[in-house]
C-alpha positions as CSV (number, residue, x, y, z in Angstrom):
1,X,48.5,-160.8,97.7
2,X,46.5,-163.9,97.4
3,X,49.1,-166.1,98.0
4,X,50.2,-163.9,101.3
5,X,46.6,-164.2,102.4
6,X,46.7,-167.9,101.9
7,X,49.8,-168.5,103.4
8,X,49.1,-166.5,106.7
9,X,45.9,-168.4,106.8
10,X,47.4,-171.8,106.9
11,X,49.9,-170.4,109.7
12,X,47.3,-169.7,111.8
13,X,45.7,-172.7,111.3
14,X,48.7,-175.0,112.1
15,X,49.4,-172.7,115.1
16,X,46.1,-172.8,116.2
17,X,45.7,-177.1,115.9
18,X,49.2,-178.8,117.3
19,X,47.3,-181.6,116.4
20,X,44.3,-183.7,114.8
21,X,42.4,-186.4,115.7
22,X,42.1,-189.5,113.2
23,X,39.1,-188.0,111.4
24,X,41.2,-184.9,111.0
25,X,39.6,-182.3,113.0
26,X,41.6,-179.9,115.8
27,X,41.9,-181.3,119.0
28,X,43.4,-178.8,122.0
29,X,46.6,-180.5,122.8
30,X,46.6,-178.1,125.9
31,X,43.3,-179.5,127.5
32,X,44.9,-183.1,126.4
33,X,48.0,-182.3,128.5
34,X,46.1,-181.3,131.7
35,X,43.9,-184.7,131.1
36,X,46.6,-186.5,131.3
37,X,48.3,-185.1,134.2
38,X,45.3,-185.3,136.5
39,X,45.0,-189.3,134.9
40,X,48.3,-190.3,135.0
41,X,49.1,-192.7,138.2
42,X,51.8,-194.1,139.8
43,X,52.8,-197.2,141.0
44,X,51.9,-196.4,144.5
45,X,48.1,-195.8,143.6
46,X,45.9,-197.6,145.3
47,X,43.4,-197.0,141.9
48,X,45.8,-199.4,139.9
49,X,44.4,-202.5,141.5
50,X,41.4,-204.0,139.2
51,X,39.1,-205.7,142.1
52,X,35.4,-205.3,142.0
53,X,33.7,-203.7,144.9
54,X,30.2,-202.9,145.9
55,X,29.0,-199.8,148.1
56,X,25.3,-199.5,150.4
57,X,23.3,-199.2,147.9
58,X,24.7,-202.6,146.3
59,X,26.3,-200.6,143.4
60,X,29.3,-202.4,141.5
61,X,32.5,-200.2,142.2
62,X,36.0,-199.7,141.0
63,X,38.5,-197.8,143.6
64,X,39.3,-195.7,140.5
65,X,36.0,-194.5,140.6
66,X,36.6,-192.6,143.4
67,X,40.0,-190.6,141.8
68,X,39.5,-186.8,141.4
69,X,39.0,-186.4,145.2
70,X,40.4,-186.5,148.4
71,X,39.6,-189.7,150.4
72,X,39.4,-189.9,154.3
73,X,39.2,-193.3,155.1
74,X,39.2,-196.9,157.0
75,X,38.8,-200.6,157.3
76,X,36.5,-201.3,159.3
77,X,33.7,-204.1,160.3
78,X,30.3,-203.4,161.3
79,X,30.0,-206.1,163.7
80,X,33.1,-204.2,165.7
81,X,31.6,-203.7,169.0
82,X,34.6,-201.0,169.8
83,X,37.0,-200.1,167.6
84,X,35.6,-199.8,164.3
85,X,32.6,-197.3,166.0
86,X,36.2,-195.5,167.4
87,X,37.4,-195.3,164.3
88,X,34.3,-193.5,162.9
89,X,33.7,-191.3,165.6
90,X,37.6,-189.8,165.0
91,X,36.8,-189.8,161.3
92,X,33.9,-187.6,161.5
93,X,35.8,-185.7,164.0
94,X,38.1,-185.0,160.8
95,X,34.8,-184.4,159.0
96,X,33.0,-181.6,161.6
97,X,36.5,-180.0,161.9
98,X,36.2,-179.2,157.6
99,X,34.3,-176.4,155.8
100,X,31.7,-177.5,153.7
101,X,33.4,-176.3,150.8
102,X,36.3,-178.4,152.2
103,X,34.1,-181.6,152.7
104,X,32.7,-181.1,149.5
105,X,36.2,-182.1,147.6
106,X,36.6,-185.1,149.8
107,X,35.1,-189.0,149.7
108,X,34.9,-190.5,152.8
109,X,35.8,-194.0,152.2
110,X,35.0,-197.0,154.9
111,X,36.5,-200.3,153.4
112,X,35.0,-203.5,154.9
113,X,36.8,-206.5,155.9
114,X,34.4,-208.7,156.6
115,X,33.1,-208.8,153.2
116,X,30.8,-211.9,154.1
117,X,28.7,-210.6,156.7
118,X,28.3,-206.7,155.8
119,X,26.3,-207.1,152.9
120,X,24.6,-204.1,151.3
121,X,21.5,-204.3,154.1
122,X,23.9,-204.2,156.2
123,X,26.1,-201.6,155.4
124,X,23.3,-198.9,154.9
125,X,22.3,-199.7,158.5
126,X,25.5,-199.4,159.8
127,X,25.6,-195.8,157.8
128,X,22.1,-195.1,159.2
129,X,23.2,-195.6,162.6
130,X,26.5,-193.5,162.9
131,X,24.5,-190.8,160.3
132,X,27.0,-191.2,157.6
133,X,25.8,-188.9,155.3
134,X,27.7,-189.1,151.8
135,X,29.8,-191.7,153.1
136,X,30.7,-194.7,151.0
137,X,30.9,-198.3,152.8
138,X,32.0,-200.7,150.1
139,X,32.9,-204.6,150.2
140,X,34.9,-207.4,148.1
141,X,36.1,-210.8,148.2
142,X,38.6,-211.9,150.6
143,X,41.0,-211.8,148.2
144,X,40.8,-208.5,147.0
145,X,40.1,-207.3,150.5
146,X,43.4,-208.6,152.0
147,X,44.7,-207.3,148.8
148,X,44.3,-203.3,149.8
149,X,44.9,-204.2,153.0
150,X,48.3,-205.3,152.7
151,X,48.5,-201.8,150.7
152,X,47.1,-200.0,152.7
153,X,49.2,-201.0,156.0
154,X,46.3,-202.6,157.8
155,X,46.8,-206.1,159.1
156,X,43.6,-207.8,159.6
157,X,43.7,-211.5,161.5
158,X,40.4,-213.3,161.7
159,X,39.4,-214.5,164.9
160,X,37.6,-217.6,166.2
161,X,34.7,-216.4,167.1
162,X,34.1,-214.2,164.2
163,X,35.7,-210.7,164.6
164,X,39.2,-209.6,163.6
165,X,42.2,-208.6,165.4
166,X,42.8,-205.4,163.1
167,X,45.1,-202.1,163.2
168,X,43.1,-199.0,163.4
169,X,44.7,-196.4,160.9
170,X,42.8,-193.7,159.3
171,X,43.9,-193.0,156.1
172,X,44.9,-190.1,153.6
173,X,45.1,-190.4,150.1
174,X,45.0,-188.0,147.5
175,X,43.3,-187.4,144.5
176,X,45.4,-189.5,142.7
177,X,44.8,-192.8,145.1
178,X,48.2,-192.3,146.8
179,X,48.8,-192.7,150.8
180,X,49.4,-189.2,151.9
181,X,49.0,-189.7,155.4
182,X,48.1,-192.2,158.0
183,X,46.8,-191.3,161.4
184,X,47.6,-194.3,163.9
185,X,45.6,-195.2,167.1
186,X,42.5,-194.2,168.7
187,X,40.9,-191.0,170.1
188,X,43.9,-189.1,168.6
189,X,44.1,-185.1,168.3
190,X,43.0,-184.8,164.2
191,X,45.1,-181.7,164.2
192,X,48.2,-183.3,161.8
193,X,46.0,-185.1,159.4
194,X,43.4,-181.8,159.2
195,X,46.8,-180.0,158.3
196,X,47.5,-182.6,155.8
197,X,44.4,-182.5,153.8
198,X,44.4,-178.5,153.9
199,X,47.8,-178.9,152.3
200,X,46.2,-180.8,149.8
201,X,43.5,-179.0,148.9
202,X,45.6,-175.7,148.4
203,X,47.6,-177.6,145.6
């Protein structure tokens, strides 16, 4: 009876622990699985690309950092004097149009490229002004800034006197950092791309 004990016992165990870590102790390989899945990336994420970046608050960023949630967002330049303003004004259009449970599961994301002149300072005044609250302006080097813009779709041309000729593209990613959806132009009715990020949210 021992030995039927014993063996039922180590069934359990082995049932109960698919697997062990390296100092031997159960590990759920269930919870591991899920990890992974909401980790894994493909090769369209924009999360894969290892540039530095740094927000308002002069904080060093990753664009990985911002995986796990929705992100609403665009390049812009704060020295825009009408686009870029445009641009924000249909974004938090998007933004007045969601719940706040809905708002609450999405970063929105403003991406400068004109890393040399919107500098920390800068950005937070820019954030002030338009009332960006919970928004996230970040900057990098040229390099890595004409980097995700060629991923992201943007073109960006530098101009003479100091501004850029630029699209103006609102963008959808998901939590994953893949382009979802991309609303084109200015002024436009936000009605596909609130569609689009309900869509994601009920996954």
């Amino acid at each position: 009876m021992k030995t039927l004990a014993s063996l039922a016992l180590i069934l359990i165990m082995i049932t109960s622990c698919g697997k062990k870590t390296e100092n031997g102790k159960c590990c759920n390989t269930t919870e591991d699985a899920e990890v992974a899945k909401t980790n894994e990336m493909s090769d369209e994420s924009v999360f894969l690309l290892e540039s530095e970046w740094e927000n308002q608050q002069a904080e060093q960023k990753n664009l990985s950092d911002y995986g796990g949630k929705i992100i609403v967002g665009a390049m812009i330049f704060t020295n825009c004097p009408s686009a870029c303003p445009r641009i924000v004004a249909d974004i938090k259009l998007i933004e007045s149009s969601l719940t706040e449970d809905e708002r609450n599961q999405i970063q929105f994301l403003l991406i400068s490229m004109d890393p040399e002149r919107d500098n920390p300072a800068q950005m937070r005044r820019f954030a002030k002004d338009h009332r960006l609250n919970g928004w996230e302006i970040i900057r990098s080097d040229k390099s890595a800034t004409m980097e995700i813009a060629n991923v992201l779709g943007v073109r960006v041309k530098p101009l003479k006197e100091g501004g850029f000729d630029h699209s103006n593209i609102i963008q959808l990613l998901n939590a994953k950092g893949e382009i979802v959806f991309q609303q084109h132009g200015l002024n436009i009715d936000p009605f596909k791309t609130l569609m689009e990020i309900r869509q994601l949210l009920s996954k």
